[in-house]
C-alpha positions as CSV (number, residue, x, y, z in Angstrom):
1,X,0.0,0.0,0.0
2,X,1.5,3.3,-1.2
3,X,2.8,5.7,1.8
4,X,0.6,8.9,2.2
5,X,3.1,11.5,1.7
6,X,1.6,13.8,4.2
7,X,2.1,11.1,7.0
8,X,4.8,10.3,9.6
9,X,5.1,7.4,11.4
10,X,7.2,8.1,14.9
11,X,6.6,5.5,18.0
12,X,4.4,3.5,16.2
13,X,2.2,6.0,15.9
14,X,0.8,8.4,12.7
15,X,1.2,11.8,12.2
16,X,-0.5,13.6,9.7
17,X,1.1,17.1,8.3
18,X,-0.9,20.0,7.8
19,X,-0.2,23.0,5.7
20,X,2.9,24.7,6.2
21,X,2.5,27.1,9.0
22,X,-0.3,25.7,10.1
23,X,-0.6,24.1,13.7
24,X,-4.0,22.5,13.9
25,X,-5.9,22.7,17.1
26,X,-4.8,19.7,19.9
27,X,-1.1,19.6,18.6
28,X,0.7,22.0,21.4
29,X,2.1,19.8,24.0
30,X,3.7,22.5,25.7
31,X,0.9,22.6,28.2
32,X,0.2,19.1,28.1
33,X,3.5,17.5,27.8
34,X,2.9,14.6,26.3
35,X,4.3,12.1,23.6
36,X,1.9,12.5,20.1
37,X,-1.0,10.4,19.6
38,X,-2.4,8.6,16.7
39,X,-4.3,11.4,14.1
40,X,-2.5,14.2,16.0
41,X,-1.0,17.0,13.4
42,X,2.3,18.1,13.0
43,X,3.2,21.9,12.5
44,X,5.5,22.7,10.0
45,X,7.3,25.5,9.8
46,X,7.3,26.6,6.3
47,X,6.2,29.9,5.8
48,X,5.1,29.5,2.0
49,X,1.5,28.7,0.9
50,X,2.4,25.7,-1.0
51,X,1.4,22.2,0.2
52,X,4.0,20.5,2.0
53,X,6.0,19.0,-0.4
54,X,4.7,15.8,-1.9
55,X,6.9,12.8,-0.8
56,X,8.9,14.1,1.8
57,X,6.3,12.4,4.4
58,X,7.1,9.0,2.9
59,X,11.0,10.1,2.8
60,X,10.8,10.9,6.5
61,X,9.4,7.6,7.2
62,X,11.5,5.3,4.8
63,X,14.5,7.7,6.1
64,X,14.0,6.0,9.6
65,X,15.7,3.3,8.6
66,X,18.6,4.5,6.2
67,X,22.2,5.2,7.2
68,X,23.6,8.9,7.9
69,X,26.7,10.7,7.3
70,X,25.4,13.3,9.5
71,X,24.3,11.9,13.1
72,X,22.6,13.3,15.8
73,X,25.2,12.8,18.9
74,X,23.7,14.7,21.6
75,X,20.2,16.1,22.7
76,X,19.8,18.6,25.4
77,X,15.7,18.5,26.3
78,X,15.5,19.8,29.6
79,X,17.7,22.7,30.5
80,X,17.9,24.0,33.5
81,X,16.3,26.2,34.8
82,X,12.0,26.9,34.5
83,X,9.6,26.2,32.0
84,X,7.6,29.2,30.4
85,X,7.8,31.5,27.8
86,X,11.0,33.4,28.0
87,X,12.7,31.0,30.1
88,X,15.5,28.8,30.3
89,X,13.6,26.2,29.1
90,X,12.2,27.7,26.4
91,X,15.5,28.9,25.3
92,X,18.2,26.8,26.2
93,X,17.3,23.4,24.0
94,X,19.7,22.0,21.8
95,X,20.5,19.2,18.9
96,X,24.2,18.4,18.3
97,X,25.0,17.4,14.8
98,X,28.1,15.7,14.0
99,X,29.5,15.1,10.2
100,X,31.0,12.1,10.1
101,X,32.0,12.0,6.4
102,X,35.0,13.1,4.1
103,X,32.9,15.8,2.2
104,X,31.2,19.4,3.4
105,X,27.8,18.8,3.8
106,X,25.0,21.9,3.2
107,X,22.3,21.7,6.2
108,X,20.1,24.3,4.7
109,X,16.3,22.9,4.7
110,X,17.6,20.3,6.5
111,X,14.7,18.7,8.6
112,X,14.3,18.4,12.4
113,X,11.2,16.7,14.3
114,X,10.6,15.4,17.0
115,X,7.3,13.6,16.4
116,X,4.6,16.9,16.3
117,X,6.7,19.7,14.8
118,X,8.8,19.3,11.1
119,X,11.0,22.2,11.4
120,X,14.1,23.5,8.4
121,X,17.0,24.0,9.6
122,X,18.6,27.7,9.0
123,X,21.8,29.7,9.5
124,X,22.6,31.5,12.7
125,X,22.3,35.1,12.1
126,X,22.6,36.6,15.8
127,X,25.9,37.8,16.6
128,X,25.4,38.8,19.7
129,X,25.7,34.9,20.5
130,X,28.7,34.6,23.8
131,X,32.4,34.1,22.1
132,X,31.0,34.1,18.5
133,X,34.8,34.9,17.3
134,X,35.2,31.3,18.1
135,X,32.4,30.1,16.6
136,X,30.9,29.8,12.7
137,X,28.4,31.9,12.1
138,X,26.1,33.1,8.8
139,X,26.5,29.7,6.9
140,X,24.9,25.7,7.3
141,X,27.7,24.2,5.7
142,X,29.0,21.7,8.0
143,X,32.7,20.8,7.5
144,X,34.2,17.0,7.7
145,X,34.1,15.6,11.2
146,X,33.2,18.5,13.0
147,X,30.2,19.3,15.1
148,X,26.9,21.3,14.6
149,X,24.5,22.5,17.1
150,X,20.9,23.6,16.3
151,X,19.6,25.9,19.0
152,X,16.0,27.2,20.0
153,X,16.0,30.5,17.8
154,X,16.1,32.1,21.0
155,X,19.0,31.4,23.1
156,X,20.2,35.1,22.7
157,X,16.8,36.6,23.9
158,X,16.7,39.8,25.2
159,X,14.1,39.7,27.3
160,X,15.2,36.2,28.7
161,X,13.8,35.6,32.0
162,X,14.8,33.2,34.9
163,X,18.6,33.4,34.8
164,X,21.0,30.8,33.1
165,X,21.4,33.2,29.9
166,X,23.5,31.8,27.1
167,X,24.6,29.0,29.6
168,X,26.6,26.9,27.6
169,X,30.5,27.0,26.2
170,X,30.6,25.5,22.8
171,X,33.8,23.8,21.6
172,X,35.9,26.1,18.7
173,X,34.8,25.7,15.3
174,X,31.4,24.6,16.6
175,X,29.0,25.5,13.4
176,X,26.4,27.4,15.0
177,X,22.2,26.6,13.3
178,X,18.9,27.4,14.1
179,X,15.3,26.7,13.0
180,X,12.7,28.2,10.8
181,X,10.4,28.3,14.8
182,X,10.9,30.2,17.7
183,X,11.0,26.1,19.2
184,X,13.0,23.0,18.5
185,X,10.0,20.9,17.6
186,X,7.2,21.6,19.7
187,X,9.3,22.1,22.8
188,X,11.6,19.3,23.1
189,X,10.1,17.1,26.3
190,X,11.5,14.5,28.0
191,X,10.3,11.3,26.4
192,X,10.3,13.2,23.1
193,X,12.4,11.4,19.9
194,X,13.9,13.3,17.5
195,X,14.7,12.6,13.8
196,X,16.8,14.4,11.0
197,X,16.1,14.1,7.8
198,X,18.3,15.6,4.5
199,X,16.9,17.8,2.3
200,X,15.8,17.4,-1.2
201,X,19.1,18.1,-2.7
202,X,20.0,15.0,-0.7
203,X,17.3,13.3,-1.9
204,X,16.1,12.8,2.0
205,X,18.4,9.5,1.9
206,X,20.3,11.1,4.9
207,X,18.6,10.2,8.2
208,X,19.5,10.1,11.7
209,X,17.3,9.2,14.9
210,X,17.4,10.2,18.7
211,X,15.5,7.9,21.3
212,X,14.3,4.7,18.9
213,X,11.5,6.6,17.1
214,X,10.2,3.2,16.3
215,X,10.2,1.6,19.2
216,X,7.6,3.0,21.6
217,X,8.4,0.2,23.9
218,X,12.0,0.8,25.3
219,X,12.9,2.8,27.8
220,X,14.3,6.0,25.9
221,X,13.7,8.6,25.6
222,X,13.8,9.8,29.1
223,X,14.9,12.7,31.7
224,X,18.7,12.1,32.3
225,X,18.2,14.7,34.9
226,X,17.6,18.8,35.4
227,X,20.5,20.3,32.9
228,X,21.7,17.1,31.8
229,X,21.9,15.9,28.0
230,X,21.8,12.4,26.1
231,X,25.3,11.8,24.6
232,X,25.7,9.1,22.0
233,X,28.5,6.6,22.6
234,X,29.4,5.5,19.4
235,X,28.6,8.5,16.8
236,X,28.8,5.4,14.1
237,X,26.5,3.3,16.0
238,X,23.0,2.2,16.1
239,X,19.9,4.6,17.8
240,X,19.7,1.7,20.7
241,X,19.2,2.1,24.1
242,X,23.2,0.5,25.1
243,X,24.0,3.7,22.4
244,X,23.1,6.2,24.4
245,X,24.2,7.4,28.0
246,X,23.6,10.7,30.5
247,X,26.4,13.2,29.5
248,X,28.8,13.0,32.7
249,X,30.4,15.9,32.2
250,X,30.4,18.3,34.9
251,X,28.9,20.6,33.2
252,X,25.8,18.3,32.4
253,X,26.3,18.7,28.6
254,X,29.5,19.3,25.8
255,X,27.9,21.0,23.0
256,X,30.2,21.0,19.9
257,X,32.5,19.6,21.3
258,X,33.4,15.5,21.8
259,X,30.8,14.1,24.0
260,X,31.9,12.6,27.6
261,X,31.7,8.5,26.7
262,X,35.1,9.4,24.6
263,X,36.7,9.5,27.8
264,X,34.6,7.4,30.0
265,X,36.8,5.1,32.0
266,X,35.2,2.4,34.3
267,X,37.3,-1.0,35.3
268,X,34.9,-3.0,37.7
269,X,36.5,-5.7,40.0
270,X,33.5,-8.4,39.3
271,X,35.0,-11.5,41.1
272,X,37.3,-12.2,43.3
273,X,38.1,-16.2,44.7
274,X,40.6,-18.8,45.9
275,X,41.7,-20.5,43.4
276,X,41.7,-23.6,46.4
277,X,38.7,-23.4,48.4
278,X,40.9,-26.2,50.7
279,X,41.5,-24.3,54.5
280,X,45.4,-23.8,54.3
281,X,47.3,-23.1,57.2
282,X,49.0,-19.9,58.5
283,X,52.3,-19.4,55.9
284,X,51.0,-21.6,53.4
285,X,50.7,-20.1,49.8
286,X,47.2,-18.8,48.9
287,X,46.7,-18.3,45.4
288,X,43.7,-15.3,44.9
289,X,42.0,-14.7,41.2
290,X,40.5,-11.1,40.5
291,X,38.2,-10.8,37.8
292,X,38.3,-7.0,35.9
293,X,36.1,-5.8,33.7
294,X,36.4,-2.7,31.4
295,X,32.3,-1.2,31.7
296,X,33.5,2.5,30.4
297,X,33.5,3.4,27.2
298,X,37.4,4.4,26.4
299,X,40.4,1.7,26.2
300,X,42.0,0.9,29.6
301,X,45.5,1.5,29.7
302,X,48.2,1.8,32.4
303,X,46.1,0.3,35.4
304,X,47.2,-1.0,38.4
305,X,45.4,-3.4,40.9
306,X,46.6,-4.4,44.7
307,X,46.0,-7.6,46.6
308,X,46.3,-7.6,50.4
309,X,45.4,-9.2,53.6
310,X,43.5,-6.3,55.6
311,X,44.5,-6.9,58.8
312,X,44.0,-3.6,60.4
313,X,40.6,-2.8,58.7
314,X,40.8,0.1,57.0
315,X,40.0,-1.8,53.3
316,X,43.5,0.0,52.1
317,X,46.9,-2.1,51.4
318,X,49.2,-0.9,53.8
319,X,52.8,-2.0,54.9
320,X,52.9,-6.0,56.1
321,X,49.6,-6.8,54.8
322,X,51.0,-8.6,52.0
323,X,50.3,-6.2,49.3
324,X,50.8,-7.8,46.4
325,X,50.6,-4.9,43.1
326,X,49.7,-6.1,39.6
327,X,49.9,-4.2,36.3
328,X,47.0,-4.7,34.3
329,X,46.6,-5.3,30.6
330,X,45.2,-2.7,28.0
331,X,41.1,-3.5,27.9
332,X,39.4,-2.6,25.2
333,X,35.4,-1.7,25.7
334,X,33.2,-4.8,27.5
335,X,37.0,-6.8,27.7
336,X,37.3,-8.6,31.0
337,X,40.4,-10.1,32.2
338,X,41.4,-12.7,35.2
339,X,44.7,-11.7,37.0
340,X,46.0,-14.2,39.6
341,X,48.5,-13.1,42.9
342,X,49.9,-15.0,45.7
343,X,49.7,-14.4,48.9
344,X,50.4,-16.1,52.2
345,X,47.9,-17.6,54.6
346,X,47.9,-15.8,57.7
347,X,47.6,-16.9,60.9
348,X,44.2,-15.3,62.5
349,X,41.2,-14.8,60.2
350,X,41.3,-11.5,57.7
351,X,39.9,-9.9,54.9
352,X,41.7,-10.6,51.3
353,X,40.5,-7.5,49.5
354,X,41.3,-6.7,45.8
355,X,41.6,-3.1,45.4
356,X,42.1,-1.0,41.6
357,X,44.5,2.0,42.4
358,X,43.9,3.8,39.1
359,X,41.0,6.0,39.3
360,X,38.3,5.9,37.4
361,X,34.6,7.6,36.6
362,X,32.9,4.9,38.9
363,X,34.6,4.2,42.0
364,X,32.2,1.9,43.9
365,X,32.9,-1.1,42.1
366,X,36.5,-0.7,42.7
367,X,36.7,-2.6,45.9
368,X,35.8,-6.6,46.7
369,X,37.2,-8.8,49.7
370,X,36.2,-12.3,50.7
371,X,36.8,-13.7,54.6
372,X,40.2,-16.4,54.8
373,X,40.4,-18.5,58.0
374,X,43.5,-20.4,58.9
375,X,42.9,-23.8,59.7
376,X,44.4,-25.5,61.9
377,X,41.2,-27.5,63.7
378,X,39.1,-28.1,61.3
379,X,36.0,-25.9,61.4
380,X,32.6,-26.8,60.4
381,X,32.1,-23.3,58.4
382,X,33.4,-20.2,58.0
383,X,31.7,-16.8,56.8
384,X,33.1,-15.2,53.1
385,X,32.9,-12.0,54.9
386,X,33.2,-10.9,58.3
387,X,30.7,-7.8,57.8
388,X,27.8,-7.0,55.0
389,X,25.6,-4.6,53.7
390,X,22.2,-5.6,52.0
391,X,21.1,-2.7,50.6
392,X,20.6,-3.5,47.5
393,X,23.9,-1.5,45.5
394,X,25.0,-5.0,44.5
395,X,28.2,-4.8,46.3
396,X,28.3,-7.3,49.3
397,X,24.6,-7.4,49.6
398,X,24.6,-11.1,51.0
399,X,26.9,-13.2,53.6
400,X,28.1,-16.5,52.7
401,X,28.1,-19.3,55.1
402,X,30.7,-22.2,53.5
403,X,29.8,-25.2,55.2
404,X,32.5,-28.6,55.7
405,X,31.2,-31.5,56.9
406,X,32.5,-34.9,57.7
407,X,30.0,-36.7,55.4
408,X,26.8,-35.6,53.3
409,X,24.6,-38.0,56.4
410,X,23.1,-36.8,59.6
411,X,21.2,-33.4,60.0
412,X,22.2,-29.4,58.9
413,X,20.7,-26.3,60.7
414,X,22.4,-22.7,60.0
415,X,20.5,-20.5,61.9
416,X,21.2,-16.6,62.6
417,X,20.4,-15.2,66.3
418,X,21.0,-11.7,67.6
419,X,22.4,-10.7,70.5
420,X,19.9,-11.1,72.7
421,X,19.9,-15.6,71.8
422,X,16.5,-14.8,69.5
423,X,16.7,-16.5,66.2
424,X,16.6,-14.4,63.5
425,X,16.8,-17.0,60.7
426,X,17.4,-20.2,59.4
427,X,18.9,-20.6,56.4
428,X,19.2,-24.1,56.0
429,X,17.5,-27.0,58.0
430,X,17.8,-30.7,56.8
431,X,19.8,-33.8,55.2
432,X,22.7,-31.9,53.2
433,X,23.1,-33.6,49.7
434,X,26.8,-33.0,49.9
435,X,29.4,-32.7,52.7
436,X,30.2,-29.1,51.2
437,X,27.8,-26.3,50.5
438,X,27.0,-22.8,50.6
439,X,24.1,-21.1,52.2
440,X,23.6,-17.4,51.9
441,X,21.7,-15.2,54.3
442,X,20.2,-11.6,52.6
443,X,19.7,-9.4,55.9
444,X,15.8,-10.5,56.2
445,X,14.2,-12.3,58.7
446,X,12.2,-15.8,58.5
447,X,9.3,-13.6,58.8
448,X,10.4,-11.4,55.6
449,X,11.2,-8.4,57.7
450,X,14.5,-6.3,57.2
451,X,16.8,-7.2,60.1
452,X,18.5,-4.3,61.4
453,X,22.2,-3.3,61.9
454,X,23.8,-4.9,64.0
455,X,26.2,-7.6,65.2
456,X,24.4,-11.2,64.9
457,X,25.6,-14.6,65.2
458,X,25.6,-17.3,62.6
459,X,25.6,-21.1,64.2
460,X,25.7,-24.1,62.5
461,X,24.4,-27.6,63.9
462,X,25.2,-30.8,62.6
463,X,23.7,-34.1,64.3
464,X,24.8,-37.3,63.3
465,X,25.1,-41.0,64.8
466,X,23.5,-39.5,68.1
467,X,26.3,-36.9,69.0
468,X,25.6,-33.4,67.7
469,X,28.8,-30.6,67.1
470,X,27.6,-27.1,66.8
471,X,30.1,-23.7,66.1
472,X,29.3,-20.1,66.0
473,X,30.8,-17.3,64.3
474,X,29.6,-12.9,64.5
475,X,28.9,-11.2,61.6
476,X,28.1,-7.4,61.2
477,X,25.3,-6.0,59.4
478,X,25.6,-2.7,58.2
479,X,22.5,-0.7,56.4
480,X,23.0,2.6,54.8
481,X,20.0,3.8,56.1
């Protein structure tokens, strides 16, 4: 069935386009902010008399899906500041554009939407715009691999109101557009998508996409927060929710300028284990593994990770706790890596902690340790940690109790009592199916209900040929709030 060429399809969902300059009645979701709905009109921005032009509703749609030498790499749609005519909001919008071909590109007629507004890109023409000697005015041709950035035609107002005037710093060179609207779109709103379109003298076969126009179902667009923009990860990669990411920046945004995932470093320590589980005894060789894992975006390069017994307790490798120091290899984006040191058993129960001493953009998955006990008499369990917090940050949320038993026969109770001798829990009551397991308590009661912090004792109870051993161990649990 042929493509009505004054429809758009965004989110699933059709809009039709009017006359040029014509909003019809229902379309203005500046009061209502809301995403479009099926049969609601577009404005366009055209000032001319003429129909919109036949076919460029079809381009726009089969667009959706075609390549782009010009991509959209960042969105600002919600500045800070208040909403309102005049204000921040209203103002301080913003599409960057980045050209990621050999060739100058013309963005004149260009076309910008986000779903209920088809707006033309135009020249900036304001030079009263802040450091505009740095900046390329009076033109909308974009040069090779260089940024763009479309603002609301009223950034420089002069009757701006609410503060944060001309708020952002835009990287040298940065070619400097607007639109044919005194808004991006129809206001730019939170869950709002936004596509770019070429114009005819492109033949609209240039097309790039902001928030999965679509896909109605995923979870962008969204607010990254007040005065924060999307930033796009890999300027040559998909519209796709792993493709996008809250500018981190501490200004909240880069606008022309290269976007903060470029130099997004994150190693995660996501293991750490022996690679014995057998008790050894104090000054035999323990062998740890630490699993890293580069979660940024940018190569990893020149790290360094320490592994130490923490015998005083301050989680930091200090002098006689064994440090061991490892250089780490280069890791490219989602590479993990397992490095191995050797340590030596010590002879009262400590922490082994695995700690990355180059810093990074994410610094609480920086840190693991796990609970070694000498042996010596051979205990029934032992705890991986000697304190926990379940809170829910997925970073020692749980406590493992590592059970050794003479034989997989008899009867296993782990319970958890507090200081007062009430039972808290019971992790594990029965016939074990092997002599060596692993329970794990969460921080909840039997009953369901969040224990609180405190110190509590785990006790284990094995019956078996009518004699019964029991042990006990503490264990601190710790609650942020």
């Amino acid at each position: 069935m042929r493509q009505n060429p004054h429809e758009l399809q965004v989110k699933g969902q059709v809009l039709r386009l009017g006359r040029p300059g014509w909003l019809r009645p229902g379309s203005d979701r500046c009061t209502t902010g809301r995403r479009s709905y099926l049969g609601r009109t577009a404005r366009v921005d055209n000032p001319a008399d003429a129909d919109y032009p036949p076919g460029v509703g079809t381009a726009l749609l089969l667009a959706l899906t075609c390549a782009s030498r010009v991509v959209i790499t960042e969105v600002m749609a919600n500045p800070t500041g208040k909403t309102g005519v005049h204000y921040p909001e209203d103002r301080n919008e913003f599409v960057e554009l980045c050209n990621t071909s050999d060739t100058v590109i013309d963005l004149l007629d260009w076309v910008l939407t986000d779903g209920d507004a088809v707006d033309y890109i135009r020249a900036w023409n304001d030079s009263s715009i802040l450091r505009a000697e740095s900046l390329r005015l009076y033109t909308t041709w974009l040069e090779p691999h260089c940024y763009a950035v479309v603002l609301d035609p009223e950034y420089t107002d002069t009757a701006a109101l609410g503060g944060y005037e001309q708020p952002y710093r835009f990287g040298p060179g940065t070619l400097i557009l607007t639109l044919g609207n005194t808004t991006i779109g129809d206001e730019l709103q939170n869950n709002d998508p936004v596509t770019l379109v070429s114009s005819s003298t492109y033949g609209f076969a240039d097309t790039s996409t902001f928030g999965t126009p679509r896909d109605a179902t995923d979870s962008i667009p969204r607010d990254a927060g007040d005065g924060i923009s999307w930033e796009r990860i890999d300027a040559l990669g998909p519209d796709t929710v792993s493709n996008w990411m809250a500018c981190r920046d501490s200004a909240g945004c880069t606008p022309g300028a290269a976007n903060s995932s470029t130099s997004y470093l994150d190693l995660a320590l996501t293991g750490l284990s022996l690679t014995d589980s057998t008790t050894r005894n104090p000054g035999e060789p323990l062998f740890a593994v630490v699993n890293v894992s580069n979660c940024g975006w940018t190569p990893a390069d020149n790290w360094t990770l320490s592994v130490f017994l923490d015998r005083n307790g301050n989680a930091l490798p200090d002098p006689g706790e064994n440090d061991t120091t490892l250089w780490g290899p280069s890791l490219s984006r989602g590479q993990e890596t397992a490095m191995q040191a050797g340590l030596v058993c010590p002879s009262v129960t400590s922490d082994l902690c695995a700690r990355l001493l180059s810093p990074d953009a994410d610094t609480t998955n920086n840190f693991l340790r796990l609970t070694v006990t000498p042996g010596g008499a051979q205990r029934l369990f032992d705890l991986n940690l000697s304190s926990f917090s379940p809170d829910g940050d997925g970073f020692e949320d749980s406590l493992a109790v590592i059970y050794r038993l003479p034989e997989a026969k008899g009867t296993l109770k782990v319970m958890v009592f507090d200081l007062g001798g009430r039972q808290v829990a019971t992790l594990f009551s029965g016939r074990p199916s092997e002599p060596r397991g692993t329970v794990c308590w969460n921080g909840f009661s039997s009953s369901g209900a969040r224990a609180p912090t405190g110190i509590y004792a785990v006790c284990v109870e094995y019956r078996y040929s009518g004699t019964t051993r029991a042990e006990k161990l503490p264990v601190v649990l710790l609650r942020k709030q």
